[in-house]
N, C-alpha and C positions, 0 to 999 in steps of 0.2 A: 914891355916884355918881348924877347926875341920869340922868332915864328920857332915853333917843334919844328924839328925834321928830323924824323925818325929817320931815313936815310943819310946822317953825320951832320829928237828926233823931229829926226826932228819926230817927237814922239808928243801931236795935240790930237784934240777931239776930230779933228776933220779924217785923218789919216784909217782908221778903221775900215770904213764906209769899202774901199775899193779893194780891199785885200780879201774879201768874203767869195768873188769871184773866181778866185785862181782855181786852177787843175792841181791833182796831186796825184800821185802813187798810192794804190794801197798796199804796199809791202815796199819796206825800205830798200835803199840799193844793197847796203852792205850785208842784209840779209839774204840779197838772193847771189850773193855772189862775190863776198869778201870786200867789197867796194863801201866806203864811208858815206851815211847819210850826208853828213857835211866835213867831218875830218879837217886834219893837222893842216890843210892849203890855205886856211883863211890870213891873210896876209895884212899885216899890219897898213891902216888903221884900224882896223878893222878887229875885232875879238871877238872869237867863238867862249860861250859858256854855257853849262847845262846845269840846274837841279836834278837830283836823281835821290830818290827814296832808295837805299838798296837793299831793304829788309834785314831785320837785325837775325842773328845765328839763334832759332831758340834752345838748343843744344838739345833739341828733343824730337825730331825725326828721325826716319830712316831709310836706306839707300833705294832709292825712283820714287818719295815722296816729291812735289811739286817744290815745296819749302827745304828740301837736306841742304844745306849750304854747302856742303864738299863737293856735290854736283853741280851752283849753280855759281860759286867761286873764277872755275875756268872763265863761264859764259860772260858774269862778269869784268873777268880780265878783258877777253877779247874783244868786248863791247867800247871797252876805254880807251883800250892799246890802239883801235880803229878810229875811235872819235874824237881822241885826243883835245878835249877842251882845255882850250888856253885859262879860264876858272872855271869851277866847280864846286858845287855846294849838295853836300850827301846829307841825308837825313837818316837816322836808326842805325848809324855802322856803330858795331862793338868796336875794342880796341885790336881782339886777331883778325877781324875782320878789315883793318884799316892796312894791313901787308900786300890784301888784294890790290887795293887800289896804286901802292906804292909799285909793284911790280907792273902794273898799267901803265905807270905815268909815272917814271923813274927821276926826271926833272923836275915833277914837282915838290914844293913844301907845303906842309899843312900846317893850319892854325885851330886851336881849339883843342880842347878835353873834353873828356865825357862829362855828362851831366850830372853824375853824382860824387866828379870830384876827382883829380887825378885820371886814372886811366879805367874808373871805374862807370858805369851805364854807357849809353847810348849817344856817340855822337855828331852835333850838327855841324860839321868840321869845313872849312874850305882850304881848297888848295887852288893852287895857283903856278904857271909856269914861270921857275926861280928864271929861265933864262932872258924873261920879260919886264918882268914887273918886280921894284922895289916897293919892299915894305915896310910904311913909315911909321904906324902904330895899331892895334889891336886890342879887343875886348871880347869879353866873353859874359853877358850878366842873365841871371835867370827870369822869368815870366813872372812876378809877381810883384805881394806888395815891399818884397825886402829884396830885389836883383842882385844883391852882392851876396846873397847869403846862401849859399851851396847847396842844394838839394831842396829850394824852396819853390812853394807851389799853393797857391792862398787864393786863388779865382773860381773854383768850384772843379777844376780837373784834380783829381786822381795822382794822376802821372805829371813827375817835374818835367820843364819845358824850357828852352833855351836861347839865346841869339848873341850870334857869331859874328865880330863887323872886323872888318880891318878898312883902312886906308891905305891907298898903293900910288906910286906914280910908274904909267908906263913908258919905258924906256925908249922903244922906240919912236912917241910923237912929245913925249913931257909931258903929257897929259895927268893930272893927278884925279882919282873918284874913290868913291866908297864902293864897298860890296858888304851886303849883309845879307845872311844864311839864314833859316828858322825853323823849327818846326812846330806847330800849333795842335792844338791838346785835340784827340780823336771824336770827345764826349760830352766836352761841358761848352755850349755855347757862349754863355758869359765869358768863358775865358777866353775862348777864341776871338770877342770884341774886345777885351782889353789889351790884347795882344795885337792886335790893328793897331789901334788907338797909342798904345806905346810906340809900334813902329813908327807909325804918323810921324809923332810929335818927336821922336829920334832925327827922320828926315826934314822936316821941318824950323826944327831949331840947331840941331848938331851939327848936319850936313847940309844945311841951306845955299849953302854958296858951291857947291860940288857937285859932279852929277854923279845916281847913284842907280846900283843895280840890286834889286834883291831878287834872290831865288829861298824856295821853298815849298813844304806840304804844307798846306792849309789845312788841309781836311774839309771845304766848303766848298762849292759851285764856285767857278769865278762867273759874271754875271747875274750870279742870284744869290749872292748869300751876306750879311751886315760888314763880313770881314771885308770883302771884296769891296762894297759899296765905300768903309770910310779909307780904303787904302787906295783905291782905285776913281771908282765914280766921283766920288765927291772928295781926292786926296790928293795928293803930290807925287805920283806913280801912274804907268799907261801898262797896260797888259801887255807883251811883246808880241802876244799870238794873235791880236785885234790888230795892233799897231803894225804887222810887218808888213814890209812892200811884196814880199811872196814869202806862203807856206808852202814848205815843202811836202805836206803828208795831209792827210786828210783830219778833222778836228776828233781825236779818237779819247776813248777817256785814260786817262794817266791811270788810277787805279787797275788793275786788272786782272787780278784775286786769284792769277796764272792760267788766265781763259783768252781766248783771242779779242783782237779789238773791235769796238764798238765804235759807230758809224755816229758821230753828233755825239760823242760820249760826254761823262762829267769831266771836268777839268780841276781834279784838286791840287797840281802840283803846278806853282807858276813864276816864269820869267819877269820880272816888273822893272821900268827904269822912270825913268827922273825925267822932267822936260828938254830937251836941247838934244836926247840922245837918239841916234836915227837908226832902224832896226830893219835891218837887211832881208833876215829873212828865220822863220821860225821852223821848228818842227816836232812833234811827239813821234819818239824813235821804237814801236813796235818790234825790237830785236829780238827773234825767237828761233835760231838755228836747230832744226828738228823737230820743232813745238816747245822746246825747253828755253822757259825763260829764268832771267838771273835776277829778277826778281817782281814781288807783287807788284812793283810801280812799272811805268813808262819813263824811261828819262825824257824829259825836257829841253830843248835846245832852243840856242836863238844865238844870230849872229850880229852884233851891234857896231856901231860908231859914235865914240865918244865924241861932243862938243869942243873946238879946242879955240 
């Protein structure tokens, strides 16, 4: 299936250990001063990508609530337009919610539909910059026990759940990997282990021979929670914000309910890659121009090198 476009490590167990030391910034650069956390300079080999939750429009505020999206729309433009990630995996975007991101990021293509099918609910979409990266094939299958079946959800969540994978070769080293997107149920634990456990065995047998990148909401501690443990501790995936050679920002928690950041906060939104992939440098981007942020989450960054 072609991509939508709506516009026409070395990563082992040892590596953690020494990155726990670095210094960081508590407020980002491009927050105090129009200047990019990490931004559009990462130069190939190299590849900038961020997960970013961007809170879905509930069509139900109103104008200086935290949540109106018509006010936090802009924020989010200028947050993208600044950090220009070479991929990107959004969690909770509607479908008019997906114009913000295209006028942020006018080279890129998106892949993915909403989750209840065509352009309808909420989705875990990834874009990717067309002027990079060719796209060799793509899927989309649902969180349960029937994946191909549109709107289904059968692990004890509520709300239907998603994952988004494409395969890409980038152009400038020929390097080919996977990227896979997700977002994992808010409520029901059980579903959020099978939803591990799927990715696993995704990475594991699908993309065994490739290196791969996933970003996403978990909804769980990374370091404490079952999801984390079979994707991570005991899986085929390193955490990028453990694994980086330097943080840029201090470990703040990604949720942030539109309150300021928390010092050692929780970490539900996470960068993960694959063995062989070596990861530069990571960051949680506290962007909050005025106090007004563009959404309940933190985005997620991390700047990587594929294996080649």
């Amino acid at each position: 299936m072609p991509p939508i476009n709506r516009r026409g490590v070395l990563i082992g167990a040892g590596i953690a250990a020494g990155a726990a030391a670095l210094n960081a910034p508590t407020t980002p650069a491009h927050a105090r001063g129009g200047r990019p956390l990490i931004g559009k300079a990462v130069r190939p080999p190299r590849i900038h990508l961020m997960t970013y939750n961007i809170r879905y429009d509930t069509g139900r505020t109103t104008p200086g609530q935290d949540d109106h999206w018509p006010e936090r729309e802009p924020l989010l433009v200028d947050l993208l337009r600044t950090e220009r990630p070479a991929l990107l995996g959004i969690q909770e975007g509607l479908f008019h919610q997906l114009r913000a991101i295209e006028r942020a990021l006018p080279d890129h293509r998106t892949i993915g539909y909403g989750r209840a099918g065509g352009s309808r609910g909420e989705y875990s979409a990834i874009y990717y910059a067309g002027d990079r990266f060719d796209l060799l094939e793509w899927d989309q299958f649902w969180l349960s026990d029937t994946p191909l079946l549109i709107g289904s959800a059968d692990w004890g969540n509520r709300v239907t759940r998603i994952v988004v994978w494409a395969r890409f070769t980038d152009r400038r080293t020929g390097t080919e990997f996977v990227m896979i997107n997700t977002h994992f149920d808010h409520q029901s634990e059980p579903a959020r282990v099978r939803s591990a456990t799927t990715i696993d065995a995704l990475v594991r047998n699908q993309f065994a021979d490739l290196p791969v990148l996933v970003t996403g909401d978990f909804n769980v501690p990374a370091l404490d929670s079952e999801a984390y443990r079979i994707l991570v501790s005991d899986g085929r995936l390193a955490d990028t914000w453990t694994a980086a050679d330097e943080r840029l920002t201090e470990e703040w928690n990604t949720f942030n309910g539109y309150r300021a950041p928390v010092v050692e906060g929780t970490r539900i939104d996470w960068v993960l890659a694959s063995p062989g992939v070596r990861v530069h440098t990571a960051a949680i981007n506290p962007y909050r121009p005025g106090g007004r942020f563009p959404s309940d989450h933190f985005p997620v960054q991390a700047v990587v090198e594929l294996p080649r």
